[in-house]
N, C-alpha and C positions, 0 to 999 in steps of 0.2 A: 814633348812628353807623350807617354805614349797613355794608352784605356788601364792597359796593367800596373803602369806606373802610380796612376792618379786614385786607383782600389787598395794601395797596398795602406798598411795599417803600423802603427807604431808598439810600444810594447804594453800599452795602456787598451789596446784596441781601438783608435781612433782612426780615421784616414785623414785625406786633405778637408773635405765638405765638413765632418763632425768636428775638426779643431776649428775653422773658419766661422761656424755657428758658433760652437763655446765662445770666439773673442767676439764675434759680432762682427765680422768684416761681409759685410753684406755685399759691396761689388764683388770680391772672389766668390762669397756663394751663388751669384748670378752668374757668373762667368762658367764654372763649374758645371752648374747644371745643364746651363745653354750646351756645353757640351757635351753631357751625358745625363740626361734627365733621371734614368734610372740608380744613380746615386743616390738620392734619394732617400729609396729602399733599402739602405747598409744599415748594420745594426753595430754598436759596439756592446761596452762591458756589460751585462745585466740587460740585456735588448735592449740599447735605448736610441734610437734612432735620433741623427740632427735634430730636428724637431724637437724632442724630449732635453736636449743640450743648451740649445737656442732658448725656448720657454724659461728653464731652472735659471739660466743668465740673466734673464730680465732684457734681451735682445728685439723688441718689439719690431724691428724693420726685417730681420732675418726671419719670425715668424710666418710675418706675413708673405713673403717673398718664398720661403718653401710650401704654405699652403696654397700659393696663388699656383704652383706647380704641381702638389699633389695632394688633392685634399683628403686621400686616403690616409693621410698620417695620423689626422686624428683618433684614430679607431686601434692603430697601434701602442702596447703598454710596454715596461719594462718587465721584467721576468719575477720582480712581487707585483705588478700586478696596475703599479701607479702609473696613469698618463701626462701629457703633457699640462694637462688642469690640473691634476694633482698638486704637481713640484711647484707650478705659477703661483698657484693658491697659499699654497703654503710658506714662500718666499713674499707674497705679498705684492708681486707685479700684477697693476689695475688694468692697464693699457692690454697684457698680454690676455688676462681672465679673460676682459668684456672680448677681443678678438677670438678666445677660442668658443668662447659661449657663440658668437654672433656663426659663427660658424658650422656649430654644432651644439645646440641646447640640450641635445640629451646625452652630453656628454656629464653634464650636473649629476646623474644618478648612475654615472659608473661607478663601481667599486674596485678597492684590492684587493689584494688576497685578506686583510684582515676586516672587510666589509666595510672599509670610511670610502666615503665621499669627497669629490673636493671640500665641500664643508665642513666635512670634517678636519683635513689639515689645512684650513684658511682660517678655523674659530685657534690653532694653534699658535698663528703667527699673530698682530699684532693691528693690521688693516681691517676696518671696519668697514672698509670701500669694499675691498673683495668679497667681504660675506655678505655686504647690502645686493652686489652683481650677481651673486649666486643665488639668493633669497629670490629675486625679481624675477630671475629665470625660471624658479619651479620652485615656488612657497613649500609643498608637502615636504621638500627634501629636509625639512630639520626636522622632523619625525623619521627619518631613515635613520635605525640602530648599526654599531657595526656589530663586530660576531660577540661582545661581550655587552651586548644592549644599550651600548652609549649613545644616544644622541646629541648633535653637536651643541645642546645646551650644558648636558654632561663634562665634556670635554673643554668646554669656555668656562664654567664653573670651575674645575681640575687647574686650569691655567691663570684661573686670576685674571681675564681679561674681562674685565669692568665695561669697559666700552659695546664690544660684542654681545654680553649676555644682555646688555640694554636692546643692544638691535635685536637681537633673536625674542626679545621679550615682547616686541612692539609688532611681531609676525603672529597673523591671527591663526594659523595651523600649530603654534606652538603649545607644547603640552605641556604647562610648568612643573606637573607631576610625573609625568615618564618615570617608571621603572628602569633599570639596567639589570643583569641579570643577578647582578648580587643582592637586585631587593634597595635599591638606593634611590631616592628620588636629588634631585639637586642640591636642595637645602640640606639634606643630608649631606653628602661631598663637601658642602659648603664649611660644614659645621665639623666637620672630621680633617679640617686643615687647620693648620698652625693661624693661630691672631695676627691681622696684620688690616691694615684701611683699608686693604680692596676689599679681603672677604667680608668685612663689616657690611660694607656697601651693598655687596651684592645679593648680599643675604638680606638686608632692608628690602632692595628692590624684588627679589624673590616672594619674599613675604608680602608685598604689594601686588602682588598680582595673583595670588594665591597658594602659594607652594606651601606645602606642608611636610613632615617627615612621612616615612615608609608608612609606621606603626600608627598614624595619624589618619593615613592616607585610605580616603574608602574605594573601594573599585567601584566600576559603572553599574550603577543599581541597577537590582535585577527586577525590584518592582515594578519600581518605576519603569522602567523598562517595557514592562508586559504592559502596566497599565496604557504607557505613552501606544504601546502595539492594538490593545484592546481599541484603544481612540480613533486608532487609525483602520483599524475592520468596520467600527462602527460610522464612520465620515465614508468608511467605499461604501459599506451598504446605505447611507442616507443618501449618498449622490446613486448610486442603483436603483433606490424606490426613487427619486426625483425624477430621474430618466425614464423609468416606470412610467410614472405620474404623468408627468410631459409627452407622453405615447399616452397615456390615457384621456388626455386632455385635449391633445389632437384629435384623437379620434369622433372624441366629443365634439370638438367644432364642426369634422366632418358630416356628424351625426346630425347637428343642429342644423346643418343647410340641406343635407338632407329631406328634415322636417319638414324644412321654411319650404323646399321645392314640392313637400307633398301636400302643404297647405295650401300653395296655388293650387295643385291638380284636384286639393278634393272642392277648392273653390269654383276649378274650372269642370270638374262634373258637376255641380251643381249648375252652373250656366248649360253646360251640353245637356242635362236632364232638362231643362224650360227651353230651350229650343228644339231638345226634341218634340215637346209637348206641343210647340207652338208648329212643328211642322205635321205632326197627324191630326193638329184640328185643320190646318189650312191646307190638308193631302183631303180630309174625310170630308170639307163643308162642300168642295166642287160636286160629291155623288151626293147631296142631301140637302138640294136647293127649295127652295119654296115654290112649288106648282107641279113640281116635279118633273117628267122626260119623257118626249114624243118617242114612237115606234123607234125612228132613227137616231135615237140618240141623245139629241138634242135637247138643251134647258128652256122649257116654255117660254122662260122670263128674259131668254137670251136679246131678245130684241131691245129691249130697254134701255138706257142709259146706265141707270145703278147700279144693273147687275154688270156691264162691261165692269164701270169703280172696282163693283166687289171682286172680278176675275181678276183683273189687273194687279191688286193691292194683295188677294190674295196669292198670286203666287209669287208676288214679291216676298211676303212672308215667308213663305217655303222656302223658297230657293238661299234667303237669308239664313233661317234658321240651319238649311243643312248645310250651307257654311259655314256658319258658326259650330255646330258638329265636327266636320273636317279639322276645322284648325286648334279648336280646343283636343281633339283625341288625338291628333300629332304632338300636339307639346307633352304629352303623359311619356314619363320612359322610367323602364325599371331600372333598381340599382345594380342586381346581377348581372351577368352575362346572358343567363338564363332567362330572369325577368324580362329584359332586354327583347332578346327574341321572341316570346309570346307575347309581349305590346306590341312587335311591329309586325307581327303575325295580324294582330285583333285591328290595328290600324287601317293596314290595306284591306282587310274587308271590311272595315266599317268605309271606308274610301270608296269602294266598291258597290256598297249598298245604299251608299248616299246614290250615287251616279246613279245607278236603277231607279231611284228612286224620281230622280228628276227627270227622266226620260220616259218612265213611265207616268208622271203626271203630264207631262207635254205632251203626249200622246194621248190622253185623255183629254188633254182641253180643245185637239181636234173635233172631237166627237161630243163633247157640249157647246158650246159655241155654234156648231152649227158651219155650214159653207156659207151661209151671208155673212157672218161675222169672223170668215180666214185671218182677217187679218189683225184680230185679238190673240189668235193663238200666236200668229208667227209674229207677234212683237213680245208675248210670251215667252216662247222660243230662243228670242234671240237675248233677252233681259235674263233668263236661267241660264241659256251657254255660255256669256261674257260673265256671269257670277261666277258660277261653276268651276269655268275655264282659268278663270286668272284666281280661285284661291287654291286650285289643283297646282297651277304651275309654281306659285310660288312659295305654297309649301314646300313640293316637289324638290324645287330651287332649296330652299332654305335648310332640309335634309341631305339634299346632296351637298352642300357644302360644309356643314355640319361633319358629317363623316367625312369628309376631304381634311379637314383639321386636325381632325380627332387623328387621323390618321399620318399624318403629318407630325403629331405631336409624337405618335408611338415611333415612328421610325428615327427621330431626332430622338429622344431618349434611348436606345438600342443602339445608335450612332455615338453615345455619349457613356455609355456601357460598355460596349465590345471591343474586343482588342485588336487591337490593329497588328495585322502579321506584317512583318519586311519579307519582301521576294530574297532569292537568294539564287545566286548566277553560279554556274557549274564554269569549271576552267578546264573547259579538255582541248588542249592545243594541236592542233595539225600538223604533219610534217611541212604543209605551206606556210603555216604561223614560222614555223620554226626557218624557216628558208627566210622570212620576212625578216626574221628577228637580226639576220646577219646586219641587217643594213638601219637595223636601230641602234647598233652600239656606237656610234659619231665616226665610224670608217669611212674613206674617200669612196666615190664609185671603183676606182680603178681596185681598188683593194680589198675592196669590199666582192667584188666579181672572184677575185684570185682568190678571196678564203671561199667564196661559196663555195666555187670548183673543188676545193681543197678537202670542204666539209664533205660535199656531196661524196667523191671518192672514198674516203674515211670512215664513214659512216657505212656505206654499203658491204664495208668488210667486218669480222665477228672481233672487235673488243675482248680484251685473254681480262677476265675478271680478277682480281685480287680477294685473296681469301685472308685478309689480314687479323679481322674481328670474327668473333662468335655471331652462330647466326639469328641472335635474337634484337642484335644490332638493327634501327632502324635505315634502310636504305629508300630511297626515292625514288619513282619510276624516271626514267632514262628521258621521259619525253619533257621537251624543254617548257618552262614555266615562260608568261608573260615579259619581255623586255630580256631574256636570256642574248647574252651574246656568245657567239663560239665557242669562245674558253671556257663558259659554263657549259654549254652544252659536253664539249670535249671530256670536262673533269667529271662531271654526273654520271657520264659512258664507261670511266676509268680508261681513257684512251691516251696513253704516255706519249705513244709518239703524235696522234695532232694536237697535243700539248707545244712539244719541243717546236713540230712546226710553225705554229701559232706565233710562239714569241718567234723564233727567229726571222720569222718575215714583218717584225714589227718593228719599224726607228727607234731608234733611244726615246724620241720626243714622244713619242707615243705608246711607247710600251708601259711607262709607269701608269697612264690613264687607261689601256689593257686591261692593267692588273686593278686596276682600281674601280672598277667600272662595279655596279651595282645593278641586278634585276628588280623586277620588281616588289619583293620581298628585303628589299635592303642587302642581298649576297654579295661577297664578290665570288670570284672561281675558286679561291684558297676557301673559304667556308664552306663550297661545294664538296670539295675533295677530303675537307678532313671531316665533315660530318659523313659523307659516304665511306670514309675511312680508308683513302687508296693513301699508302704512307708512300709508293714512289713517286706518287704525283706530289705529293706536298713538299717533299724531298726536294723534287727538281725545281716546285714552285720556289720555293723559300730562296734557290739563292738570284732570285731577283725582286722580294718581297725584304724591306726593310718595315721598321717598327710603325711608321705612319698607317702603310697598305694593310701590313698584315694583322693591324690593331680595328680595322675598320668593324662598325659593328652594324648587324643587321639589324631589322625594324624589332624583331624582338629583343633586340639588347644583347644579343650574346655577339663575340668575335668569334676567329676561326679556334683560337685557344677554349673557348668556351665551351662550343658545341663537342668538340673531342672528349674536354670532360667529360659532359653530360651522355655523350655515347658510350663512354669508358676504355674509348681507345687510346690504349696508353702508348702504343708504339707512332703515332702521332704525333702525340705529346712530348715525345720525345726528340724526334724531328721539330720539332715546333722551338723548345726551349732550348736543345742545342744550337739553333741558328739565331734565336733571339729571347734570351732568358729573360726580361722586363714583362714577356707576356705574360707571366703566371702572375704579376700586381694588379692587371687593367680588372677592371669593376662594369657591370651592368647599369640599366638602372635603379634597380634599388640598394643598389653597394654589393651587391653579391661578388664574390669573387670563382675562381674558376674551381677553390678547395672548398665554395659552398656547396655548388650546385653537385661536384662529384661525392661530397659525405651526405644530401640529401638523397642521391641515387643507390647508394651504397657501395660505389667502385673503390673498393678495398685497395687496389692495387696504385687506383689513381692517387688515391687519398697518401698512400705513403709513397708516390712518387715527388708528390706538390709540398710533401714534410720534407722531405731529405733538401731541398731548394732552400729551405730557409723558415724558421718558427714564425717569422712576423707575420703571414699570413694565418694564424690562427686568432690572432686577436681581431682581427678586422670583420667589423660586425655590419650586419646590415641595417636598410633606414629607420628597420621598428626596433635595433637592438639586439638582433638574435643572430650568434655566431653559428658557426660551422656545427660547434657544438649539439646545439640547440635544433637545427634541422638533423642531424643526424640521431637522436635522441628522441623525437619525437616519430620517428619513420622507426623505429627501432633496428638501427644498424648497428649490432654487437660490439666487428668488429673494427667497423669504424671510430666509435665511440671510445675503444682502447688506443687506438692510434692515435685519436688526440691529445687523450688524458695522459699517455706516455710522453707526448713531446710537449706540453705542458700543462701543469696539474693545476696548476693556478684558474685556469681558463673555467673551471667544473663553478665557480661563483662568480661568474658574470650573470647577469641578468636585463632581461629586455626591458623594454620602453612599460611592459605591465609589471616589472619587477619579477618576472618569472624565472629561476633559473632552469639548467637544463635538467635537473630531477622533476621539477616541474614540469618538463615536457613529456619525461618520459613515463611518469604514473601514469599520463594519459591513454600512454599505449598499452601493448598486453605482454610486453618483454620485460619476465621478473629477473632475470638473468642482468640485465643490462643497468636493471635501477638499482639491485647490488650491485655493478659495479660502479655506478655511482655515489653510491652512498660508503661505500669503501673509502671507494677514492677523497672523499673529507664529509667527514659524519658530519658536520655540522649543518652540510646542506639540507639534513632533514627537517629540521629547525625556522628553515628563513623561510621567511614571509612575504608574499608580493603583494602587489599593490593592493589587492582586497583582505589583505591581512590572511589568504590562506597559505598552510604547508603545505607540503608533498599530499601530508597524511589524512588534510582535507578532500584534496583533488582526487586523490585514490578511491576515497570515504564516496564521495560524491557522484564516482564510475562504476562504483560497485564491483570493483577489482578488488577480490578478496584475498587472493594471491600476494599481489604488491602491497594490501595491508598491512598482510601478515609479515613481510618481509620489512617493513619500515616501523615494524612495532616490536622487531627482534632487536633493534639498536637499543643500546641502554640508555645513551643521548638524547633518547626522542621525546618531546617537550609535550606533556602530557595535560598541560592547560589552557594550553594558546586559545584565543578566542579572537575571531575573524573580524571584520569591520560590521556584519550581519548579524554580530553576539553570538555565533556558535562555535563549540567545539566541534572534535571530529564525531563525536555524542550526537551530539545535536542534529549534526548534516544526515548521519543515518538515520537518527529516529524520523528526522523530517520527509526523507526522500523512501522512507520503508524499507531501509532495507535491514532486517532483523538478525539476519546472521551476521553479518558486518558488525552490529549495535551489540550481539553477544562479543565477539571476538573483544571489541571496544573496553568494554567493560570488563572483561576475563584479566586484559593486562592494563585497568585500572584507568580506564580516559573515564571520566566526569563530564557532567553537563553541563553547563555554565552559569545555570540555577546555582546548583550546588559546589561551583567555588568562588563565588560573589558573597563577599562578608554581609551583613544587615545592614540597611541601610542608617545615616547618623541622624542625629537632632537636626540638624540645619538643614535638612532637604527636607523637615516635614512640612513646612509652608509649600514649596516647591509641590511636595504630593498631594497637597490638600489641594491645593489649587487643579491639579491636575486631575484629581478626583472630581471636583463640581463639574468641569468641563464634562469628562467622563458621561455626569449624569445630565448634566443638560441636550447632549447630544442624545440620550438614552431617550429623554422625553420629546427632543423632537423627530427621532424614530417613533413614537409612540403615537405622533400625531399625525405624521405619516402613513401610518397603516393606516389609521382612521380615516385619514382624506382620500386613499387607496380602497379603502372597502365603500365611504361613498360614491365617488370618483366610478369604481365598478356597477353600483347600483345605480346610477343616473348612466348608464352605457345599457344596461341590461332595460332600461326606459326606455329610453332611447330608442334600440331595436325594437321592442313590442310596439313602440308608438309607428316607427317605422314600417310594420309588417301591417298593422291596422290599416295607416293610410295608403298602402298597395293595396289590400281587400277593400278599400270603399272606393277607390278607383276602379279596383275589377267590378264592383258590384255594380257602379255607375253606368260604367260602361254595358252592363248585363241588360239593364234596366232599359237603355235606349236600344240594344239591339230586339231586347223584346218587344217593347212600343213599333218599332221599323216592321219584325215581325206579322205584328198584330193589326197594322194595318195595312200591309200590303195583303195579308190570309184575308180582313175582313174586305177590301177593296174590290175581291174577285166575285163576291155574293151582293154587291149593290153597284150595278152597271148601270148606265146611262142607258133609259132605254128597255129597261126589264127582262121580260124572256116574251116569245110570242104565247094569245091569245090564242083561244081552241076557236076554230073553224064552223062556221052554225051549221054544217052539212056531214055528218059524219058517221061512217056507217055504224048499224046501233050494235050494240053485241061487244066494240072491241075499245076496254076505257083508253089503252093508252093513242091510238088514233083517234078519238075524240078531246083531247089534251092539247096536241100536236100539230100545228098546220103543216099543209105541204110541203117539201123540200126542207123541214127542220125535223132533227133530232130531237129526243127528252132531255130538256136541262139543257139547250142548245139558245144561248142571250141573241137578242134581237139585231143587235151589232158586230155581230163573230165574221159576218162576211167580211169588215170592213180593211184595210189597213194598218189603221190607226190601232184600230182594238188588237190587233197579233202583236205589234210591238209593245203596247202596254202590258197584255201579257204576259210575254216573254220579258221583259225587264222589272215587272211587277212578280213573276214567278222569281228570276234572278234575287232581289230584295229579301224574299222569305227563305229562301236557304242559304241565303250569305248568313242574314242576323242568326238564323237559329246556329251556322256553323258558330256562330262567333259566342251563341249562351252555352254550347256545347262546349267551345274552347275555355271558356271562363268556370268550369263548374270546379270546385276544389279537387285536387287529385286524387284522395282519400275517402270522397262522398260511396264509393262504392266497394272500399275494402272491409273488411271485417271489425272488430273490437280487439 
């Protein structure tokens, strides 16, 4: 038998595959296929592919057996519109439903041409299994109207199926009142059929669950409504002021340890003010002893025992007390930044002025003491250095790791913040790379040597370019990609003849793994050549490329058929499907097919190349739903858009996985041209509603496309009340979005707000409103009590701070206070030395007072001990003291003390 044989068709339009599915003979349809897969894709009377045969039979082993081969099939309809769910559904095969659902669940909210659902014709037939399979699959579909507003409760009501409207009654999406477009709710229909036990029944059960007539029936209060809305402004803004609150609260804790930490410091100036105290009585007792100080220095009473006690004990005191100084004005630290920095400004000199200060009393206790008693001073000495010394270093210590943490902590939080860039590697391959690449495609040495030769030759001569496509076409630079093997390289070049070469020095065994070979982008050489567009090289490819190779897809999903679409070289295409016509069926992966991605581009030419092939490919929709159609419509391609609708009109009321159809896509765009001809093409689509309940005229309303407004408010069809799952009309969505010309036009030809087509609300929802209303006001008052906790909440913050700003001024002040003290005794220390000043001379000549004042070798106001050692350093560390403290009352004086009012 030959390929032509087993294509040809009967006078019914069937071939051998579509009779073999009608009777169900499952091994010939295996056998069939196995031999020509692409049978498959035949269509007979009204397009209805085996599949579509196989389903309506009730043949469940043939289903599965043609989807386990092509599971594109699902996506193809008959020429009204019904798929293989449809006819299942409606015929009432369970086995075949649950496998096409399992298969493809959103096949549940295809429609025909007259807007049903499988649900809709499975509430016609008589199985309550099928509508429960369809229900589970996607609950909202029994609120799916068809084009005369029938939901499938509707339609089970219409039919008398008792069984059904119980199921559909028992589904919590079902709307017992649903309008139809005639203004009919069920019980109506119910009640508008001849007497007989079912309608009794099911009018019982209707009325149990609430259904009422048309005239009965109140629409979704508008009040209530607002009110339920009002509740819901007033709950965001009570969680706003909460959030609020909760930021106010925090801050407040913040606040509060703040406090807590300025209660230590003004506890710890008060300790640092009595230690100061205790160090200038035990700095000022050593000059102001009892007997007072020989010429040299020295304390009369120095010899004694007690007064050692008293030297000893007292500089223990001192050296104590100024470090208790040190370590209480380290722990003080502002809250600013700013703060910050001038306490540790004030720190280190008060650090500093402590040191002077002990170096300058050790220095002095040389020079009271005496040389008999050395060695009171240097155990002095060494009992204030070891003091000193270890609470220098370990506050020292304790700061510097202090800011080690702290710092530590900032660059972990910054590390926890910022974004992390990925590097990104450039790919510019070498002619070496490319010389290498020969011997990555699994070639022998020996062969691998003979094509480099080959290459090398080939290459160093100029390639005749083909001028096949326009030059907006994208081509690829010549220099070979990653993993390239020769025959990519060759076909990227447009080099025909080391093409021919190539294969003919290849075995049979190896030529198909040749052609088959993949870079690293997933290519082979045939996807090379027909996206670069060279139609002799595909030409010559193809007759060694059969359907397996030349199907192959790269890492993006497209095959060699694909990418030519998408370039819009049709003279490819054409090469391509003459030597293997099944290409134009293969799918990507999101179902695209090769008449998606060409009416997404706009290749006019291509588009009605891949129509004149065959219409099935226009029903074949991708994973969200959205046909050829539907991309082409949304990119606004004119006259792609007419080429579909011409070769099938049915296709203009499919809709995606968001119930969107393609007028829906196309308001989006700014082609008013194109959404007349959509709406031409079946007025009704102005009408239908996607899943958030908008129309066309919503979506338009919403873009502020005044154009396609107007254009969709010229139909006389156009349904002038519809109200969205949001409660607005096309009214509403302007006035909401602002846009007032839009909202004039709206109203000029008569759209209503939704206010004002919402009847009054009845008796029986005023319980429901009253109740709704307390809520209302309890919510009102505990906003009410909120601001109130908000206004204290701010006053105990605004305490807060002032309490906060106090205990930093009684800290500076503290601070002020000891460096004056420090000050004030190192200035008075320099006016009572050990030792005095010299005594006037009994010989002196008479006539001149200040030589009579004066002994020899001294100056006026020149201290009896100035020659000494001891006394320069005290000096000098004793001077050091007084102009540290004063820098430090200087740094502490308020910034303001000397500007203006």
């Amino acid at each position: 038998m030959t390929e032509e044989g087993i294509s040809l068709k009967n006078q019914v339009g069937f071939d051998a595959l579509h009779i073999a599915a009608n009777q169900g003979q499952k091994a010939i349809v295996q056998v069939l296929l196995d031999y020509d897969p692409g049978l498959s894709k035949t269509v007979g009377q009204a397009n209805a592919t085996p599949l579509v045969s196989a389903a309506t039979r009730g043949h469940t082993a043939v289903v599965k057996e043609l989807l386990s081969k092509d599971p594109s099939l699902l996506d193809v309809s008959k020429s009204n519109g019904k798929n293989a769910l449809h006819l299942a559904a409606r015929q009432g095969h369970v086995d075949i439903v649950k496998t096409l659902l399992d298969r493809g669940p959103q096949l549940a909210r295809r429609t025909d041409k007259k807007g049903q659902t499988a649900l809709h014709m499975a509430v016609k037939g008589v199985s309550s299994k099928v509508v429960r399979l369809i229900v589970e699959t996607d609950p909202a579909i029994v609120m799916l109207p068809d084009k005369f507003g029938n939901t499938a409760l509707h339609v089970a009501t219409r039919k008398k199926r008792v069984e059904i409207v119980n199921e559909l009654l028992l589904v919590r999406d079902t709307n017992v009142n649903a309008l139809t477009r005639d203004h009919k709710t069920s019980l109506d229909i119910a009640e508008g059929l001849p007497y007989s036990e079912e309608i009794t029944t099911i009018k019982e059960n209707l009325t149990q669950y609430g259904a009422v007539r048309a005239n009965e029936l109140n629409q979704p209060r508008d009040e209530l409504r607002n009110t339920v809305t009002e509740i819901k402004k007033d709950v965001h803004t009570q969680l706003e002021q909460a959030r609020k609150t909760n930021q106010s609260v925090s801050g407040i804790a913040k606040e509060l340890r703040k406090l807590h930490r300025e209660g230590i410091n003004n506890a710890t100036n008060s300790v640092t003010v009595v230690a100061s105290l205790f160090a200038t009585v035990a700095f000022a007792a050593i000059f102001t002893l009892p007997g007072g100080d020989l010429d040299s220095g020295e304390a009369v009473v120095s010899f004694r025992v007690s007064f050692k006690i008293f030297f000893i004990f007292n500089a223990l005191s001192l050296f104590t007390s100024l470090a208790v100084v040190l370590v209480q004005i380290t722990l003080v630290r502002g809250e600013t930044k700013t703060e910050r920095r001038v306490v540790e400004v004030i720190n280190k000199l008060m650090w500093l002025a402590s040191v002077c200060t002990t170096v300058a009393f050790i220095s002095s206790a040389y020079i009271v003491v005496g040389r008999r008693n050395i060695w009171a001073a240097i155990l002095v000495t060494v009992i204030g250095g070891v003091i000193m010394a270890g609470v220098l270093g370990t506050m020292t210590y304790y700061v510097v790791k202090s800011k080690k943490f702290r710092r530590v902590r900032k660059r972990e939080k910054m590390s926890r913040t910022g974004t992390i860039y990925s590097s990104r590697h450039s790919e510019s391959d070498s002619e070496i790379n490319r010389i290498y690449a020969l011997y990555q495609g699994g070639h022998t040495p020996i062969r691998g040597s003979k094509m480099l030769t080959m290459f090398l030759q080939k290459t160093m001569e100029a390639p005749v370019r083909q001028q096949s496509f326009s030059e907006k076409k994208m081509t690829k630079q010549l220099t070979g990609k990653r993993e390239d093997t020769p025959l990519h390289l060759a076909a990227r070049q447009g080099n025909l003849g080391l093409i021919i070469e190539i294969i003919s020095n290849c075995g049979e065994a190896d030529l198909n793994e040749v052609l088959s070979k993949q870079n690293h982008s997933g290519e082979t050489a045939l996807y090379v050549a027909a996206e670069c567009g060279y139609v002799d090289l595909v030409k010559e490819m193809m007759k060694y490329y059969d359907i397996g190779s030349a199907g192959i897809k790269a890492r993006n999903g497209f095959d060699a058929f694909h990418i030519a679409s998408k370039q819009g070289n049709l003279e490819v295409l054409k090469v391509l499907m003459e030597a293997i016509p099944e290409l134009s069926m293969t799918v990507d992966h999101s179902n695209s097919t090769a008449l998606h991605t060409a009416a997404a581009q706009g290749h006019i030419e291509v588009v009605n190349f891949l129509l004149e092939t065959g219409c099935s490919l226009v029903s074949i929709a991708q994973r969200n739903g959205k046909t050829a159609l539907h991309s082409a419509a949304r990119k606004g391609h004119l006259e792609v858009v007419k080429a579909l609708l011409s070769k099938e009109t049915g296709i203009a009321t499919r809709n995606d996985k968001k119930g969107q159809t393609a007028l829906h896509m196309a308001v989006k765009g700014q082609n008013v041209e194109l959404v007349n001809e959509l709406a031409k093409a079946d007025p009704s689509l102005i009408n239908v509603v996607d899943n958030k309940g908008n129309t066309a005229l919503h979506i338009a309303t919403q873009k502020a496309l005044v154009q396609i407004v107007r254009v969709l408010l010229s139909y006389k069809g156009v349904a002038k009340t519809t109200i969205n799952k949001s409660g607005e009309t096309a009214l509403d969505t302007a006035e909401r979005s602002g846009h007032s010309l839009i909202a004039a036009i709206l109203v000029e030809h008569g759209i209503e707000s939704a206010k004002s087509i919402k009847p009054p609300t009845l008796n029986t929802n005023r319980e429901l409103k009253q109740t709704v209303s307390e809520i209302k006001h309890e919510v009102h008052d505990q906003l009410k009590h909120t601001r109130q906790t908000r206004k204290q909440v701010h006053g105990m913050v605004k305490r807060l701070s002032k309490m906060h700003s106090e205990g930093l001024n009684n800290a500076i002040n503290s601070t002020t206070v000891v460096a004056v003290l420090i000050a004030t005794v190192a200035f008075a220390a320099i006016f009572t030395l050990p030792g005095q000043y010299p005594k006037p001379p009994e010989k002196a000549p008479p006539g001149n007072i200040a030589l009579e004042e004066v002994p020899p070798g001294y100056s006026p106001g020149e201290a009896n001990i100035a020659p000494r050692t001891e006394f320069v350093v005290f000096f000098i560390f004793d001077s050091f003291a007084l102009f540290i403290s004063l820098a430090v009352v200087v740094n502490c004086l308020p910034p303001n003390l000397f500007s203006g009012p």
